[in-house]
Each structure stands twice: as C-alpha cells, then as structure tokens.
C-alpha positions in Angstrom: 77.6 -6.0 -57.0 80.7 -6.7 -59.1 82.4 -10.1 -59.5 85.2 -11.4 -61.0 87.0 -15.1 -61.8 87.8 -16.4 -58.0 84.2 -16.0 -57.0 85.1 -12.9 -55.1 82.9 -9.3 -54.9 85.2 -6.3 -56.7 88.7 -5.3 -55.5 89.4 -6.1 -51.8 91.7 -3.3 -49.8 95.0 -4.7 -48.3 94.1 -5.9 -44.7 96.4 -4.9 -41.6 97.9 -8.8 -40.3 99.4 -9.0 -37.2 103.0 -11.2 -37.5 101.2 -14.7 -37.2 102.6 -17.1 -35.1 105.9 -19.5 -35.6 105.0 -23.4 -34.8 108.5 -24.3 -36.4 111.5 -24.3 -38.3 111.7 -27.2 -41.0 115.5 -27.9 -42.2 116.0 -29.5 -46.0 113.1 -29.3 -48.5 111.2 -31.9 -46.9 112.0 -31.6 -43.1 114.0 -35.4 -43.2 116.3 -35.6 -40.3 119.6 -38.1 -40.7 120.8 -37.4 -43.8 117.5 -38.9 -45.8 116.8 -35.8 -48.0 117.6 -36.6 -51.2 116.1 -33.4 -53.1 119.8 -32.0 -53.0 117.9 -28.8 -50.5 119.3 -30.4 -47.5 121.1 -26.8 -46.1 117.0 -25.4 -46.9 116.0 -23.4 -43.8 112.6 -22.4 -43.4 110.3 -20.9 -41.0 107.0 -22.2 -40.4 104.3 -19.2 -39.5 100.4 -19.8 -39.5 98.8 -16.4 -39.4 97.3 -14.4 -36.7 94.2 -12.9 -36.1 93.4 -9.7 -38.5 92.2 -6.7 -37.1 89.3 -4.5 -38.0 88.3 -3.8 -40.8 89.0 -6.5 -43.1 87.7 -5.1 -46.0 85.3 -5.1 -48.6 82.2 -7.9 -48.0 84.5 -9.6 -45.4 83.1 -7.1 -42.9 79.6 -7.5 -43.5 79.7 -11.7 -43.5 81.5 -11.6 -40.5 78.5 -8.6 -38.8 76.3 -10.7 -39.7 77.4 -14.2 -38.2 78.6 -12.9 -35.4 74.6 -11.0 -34.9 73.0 -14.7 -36.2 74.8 -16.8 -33.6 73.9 -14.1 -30.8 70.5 -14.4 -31.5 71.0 -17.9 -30.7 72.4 -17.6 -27.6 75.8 -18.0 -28.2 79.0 -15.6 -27.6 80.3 -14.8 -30.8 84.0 -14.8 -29.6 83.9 -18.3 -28.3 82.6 -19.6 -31.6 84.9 -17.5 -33.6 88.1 -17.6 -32.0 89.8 -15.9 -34.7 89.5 -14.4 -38.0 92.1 -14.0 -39.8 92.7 -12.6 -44.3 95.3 -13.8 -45.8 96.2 -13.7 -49.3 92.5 -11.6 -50.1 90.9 -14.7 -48.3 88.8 -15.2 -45.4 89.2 -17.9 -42.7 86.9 -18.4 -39.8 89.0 -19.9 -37.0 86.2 -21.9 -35.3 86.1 -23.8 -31.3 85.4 -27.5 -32.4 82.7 -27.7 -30.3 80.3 -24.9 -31.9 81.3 -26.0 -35.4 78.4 -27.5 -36.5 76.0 -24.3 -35.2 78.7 -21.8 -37.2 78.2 -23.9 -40.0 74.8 -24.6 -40.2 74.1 -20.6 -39.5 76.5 -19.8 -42.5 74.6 -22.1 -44.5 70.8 -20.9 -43.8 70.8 -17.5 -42.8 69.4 -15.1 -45.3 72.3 -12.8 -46.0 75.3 -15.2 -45.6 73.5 -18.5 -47.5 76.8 -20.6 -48.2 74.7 -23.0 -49.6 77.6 -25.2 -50.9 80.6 -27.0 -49.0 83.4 -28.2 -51.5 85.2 -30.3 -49.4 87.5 -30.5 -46.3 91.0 -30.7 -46.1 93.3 -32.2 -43.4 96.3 -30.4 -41.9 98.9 -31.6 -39.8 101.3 -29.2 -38.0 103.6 -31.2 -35.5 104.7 -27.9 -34.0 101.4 -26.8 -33.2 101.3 -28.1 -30.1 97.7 -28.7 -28.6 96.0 -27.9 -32.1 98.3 -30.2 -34.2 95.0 -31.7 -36.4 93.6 -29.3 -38.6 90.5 -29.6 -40.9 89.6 -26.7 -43.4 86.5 -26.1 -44.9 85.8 -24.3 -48.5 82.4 -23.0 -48.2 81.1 -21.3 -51.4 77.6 -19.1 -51.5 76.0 -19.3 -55.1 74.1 -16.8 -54.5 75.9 -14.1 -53.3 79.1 -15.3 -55.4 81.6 -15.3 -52.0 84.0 -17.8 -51.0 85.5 -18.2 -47.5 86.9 -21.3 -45.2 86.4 -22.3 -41.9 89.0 -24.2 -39.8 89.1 -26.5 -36.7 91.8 -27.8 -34.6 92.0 -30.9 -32.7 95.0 -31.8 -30.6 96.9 -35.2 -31.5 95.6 -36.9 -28.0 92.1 -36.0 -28.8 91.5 -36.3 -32.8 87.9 -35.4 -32.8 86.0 -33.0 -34.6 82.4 -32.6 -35.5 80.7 -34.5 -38.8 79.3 -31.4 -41.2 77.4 -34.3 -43.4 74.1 -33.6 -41.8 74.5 -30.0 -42.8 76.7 -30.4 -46.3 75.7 -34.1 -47.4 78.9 -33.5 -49.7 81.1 -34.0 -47.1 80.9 -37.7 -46.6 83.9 -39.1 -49.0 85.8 -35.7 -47.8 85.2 -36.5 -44.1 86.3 -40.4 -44.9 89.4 -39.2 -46.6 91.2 -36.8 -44.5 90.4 -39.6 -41.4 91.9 -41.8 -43.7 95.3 -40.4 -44.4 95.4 -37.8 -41.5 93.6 -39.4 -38.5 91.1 -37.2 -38.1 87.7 -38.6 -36.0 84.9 -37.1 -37.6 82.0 -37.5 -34.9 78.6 -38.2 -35.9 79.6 -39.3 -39.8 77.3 -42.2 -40.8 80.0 -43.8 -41.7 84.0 -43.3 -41.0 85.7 -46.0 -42.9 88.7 -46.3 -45.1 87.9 -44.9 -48.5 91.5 -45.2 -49.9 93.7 -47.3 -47.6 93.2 -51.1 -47.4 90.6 -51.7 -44.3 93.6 -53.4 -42.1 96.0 -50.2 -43.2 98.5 -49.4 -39.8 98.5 -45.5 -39.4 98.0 -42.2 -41.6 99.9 -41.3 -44.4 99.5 -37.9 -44.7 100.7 -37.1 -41.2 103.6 -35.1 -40.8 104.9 -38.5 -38.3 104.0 -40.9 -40.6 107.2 -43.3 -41.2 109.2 -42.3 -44.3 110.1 -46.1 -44.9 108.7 -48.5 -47.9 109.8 -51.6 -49.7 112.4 -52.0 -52.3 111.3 -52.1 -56.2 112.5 -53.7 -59.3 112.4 -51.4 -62.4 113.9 -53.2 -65.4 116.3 -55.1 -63.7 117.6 -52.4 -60.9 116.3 -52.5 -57.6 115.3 -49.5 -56.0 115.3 -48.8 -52.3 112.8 -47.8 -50.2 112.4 -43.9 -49.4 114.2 -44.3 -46.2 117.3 -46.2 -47.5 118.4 -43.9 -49.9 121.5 -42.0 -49.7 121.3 -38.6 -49.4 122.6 -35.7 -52.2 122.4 -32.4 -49.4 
C-alpha cells in the first residue's frame, strides 16, 4: 500500500461524473438581492451544481470500501441502495450520500467492520442550500481510518420543515461540540445528542446565522468617530 500527504492510497484514476444537478443560480458575489452587494461583483452570475451520482468504477480503494459496506450492511439485513442513496467522487474524494434514517447503522458499520475501520470522525459540517428543495439542511461528515490511511465523507439531508437528523456521539464521542455547533448556526436537530444547546450564540439567540435566510441586517458601529452602518444599510458599489 502506498500513501501520500492527504491521507489517500497511491494515484486515483479520473472517475466518469454524471452532469450533477443545478439547485440554483446565485447573482452578485454574495447572492444579495436590492442593491445590497457591496463587493463591487454585483453583475456576478453563477450556477449552483451539487454533483450526481458517479458510476462504476470509481477507482482505486474507492471500489473496495464501497464492496465492502454495501456486503456489511447486507448481512445486517438492510438494502444497500436505500442506505446509500448515492455515491458520488468528486475532486479524487469520496462521499457517501446516506437516507437520514440508516445513518447511524452506515456509520457505526464504517467504524467497526474489519476492513473499512474509520475509527476516527473529525467533525461535521452544516450545509444550507435554499434551492435544494426538500433536502435544503445538509450535514457532512469527515471520517478518517488510521489504520488503513483513507479518508471519505458521509452526507445527510434534512428538509427545512423537518430539521432532524440522527446524533453520531454514541458512535464518535467527538462529535458533541460539532453536533452543538452546526445546530447552532445552521438549525440542524441532532436527535439523541445528550445535549443540544447553544455552544456559541447567547442561550436566548433568535435564529441561525449560518443559514443561507438568515437576515443580512445588524447595528450601526462607531469606529473613531465615524459611524458605520449595519450590513443591510450600506450602499451598494455593483
């Protein structure tokens, strides 16, 4: 087995992607609407694709991981297709797009069987995609084995009406401040976390930050003498 700096085995072959999947097209460099984009990339036009599902073969040791789940969760009783909804490499990388509701199996399997052993979560990251309508929550996973030196991700979806996904912390203990975090600034409801509070917002906070429909607006600020106005009171340079 040969390594190399990104945790990855050897040289991976170019995998065949299907054209993804447009959920939008953001205008100015920050999608503001009414004349509040003040980057001066106002006239930016930009399509917003998420990537589909990549066909056989995906190359190098993304093949066998993904044999070898899909054999572990059949001898569990489950149909690998409706775990796995997708697979998808992108960028030599290797998501597992997985149903909410058999995340915690898929990740517990990833983490104990024998010849995946993804012993390690890193964290999760929240995801908001307003034009992905009935998915628009997304949490991502970055699952790292030590001892087979691979790296992949998983990633869940949860629409906006129904913003719950499944705790990992009983399977990667590592996940608690994570889990708090992205329900803190995304919205996320992390079922079965011991406990889902604030970690970085005041307790009495109004909304989620990080969401792509979180207000723009602020107060106004004194800087030696100058007052400067909130984000949605500025005057636009597009």
């Amino acid at each position: 087995m040969s390594g190399n700096d990104d945790g990855r085995e050897g040289a991976l072959p170019a995998p065949r992607e299907d054209s993804g999947e447009v959920i939008r097209v953001r205008r100015g460099m920050f999608g503001a609407n009414n004349g509040g984009d003040t980057s001066g990339y106002g006239g930016l036009v930009r399509t917003v694709t998420l990537p589909g599902a990549t066909p056989r073969p995906y190359g190098g040791w993304f093949d066998e991981v993904a044999d070898e789940l899909e054999g572990a969760l059949e001898e569990q009783g489950l149909v690998p297709e409706e775990a796995v909804e997708r697979t998808v490499v992108d960028r030599g990388e290797l998501t597992f797009h997985v149903a909410r509701e058999h995340l915690l199996t898929v990740a517990r399997t990833l983490r104990d069987d024998p010849a995946l052993r993804f012993e390690l979560c890193t964290g999760v990251s929240g995801v908001h995609f307003l034009g992905d309508e009935g998915r628009e929550l997304h949490a991502v996973y970055h699952l790292r084995s030590l001892t087979h030196g691979r790296l992949i991700r998983l990633e869940v979806s949860a629409p906006d009406s129904d913003p719950h996904v499944p705790s990992l912390v009983e399977v990667y203990p590592t996940n608690d401040w994570h889990e708090r975090e992205t329900y803190d600034f995304f919205g996320l409801v992390f079922d079965g976390h011991p406990a889902l509070t604030r970690i970085m917002m005041p307790d009495d906070w109004q909304g989620h930050p990080q969401r792509k429909d979180y207000p723009l607006g602020g107060i106004a600020i004194e800087y030696k003498g100058a007052q400067i106005p909130a984000p949605d009171q500025r005057r636009s340079y597009s």
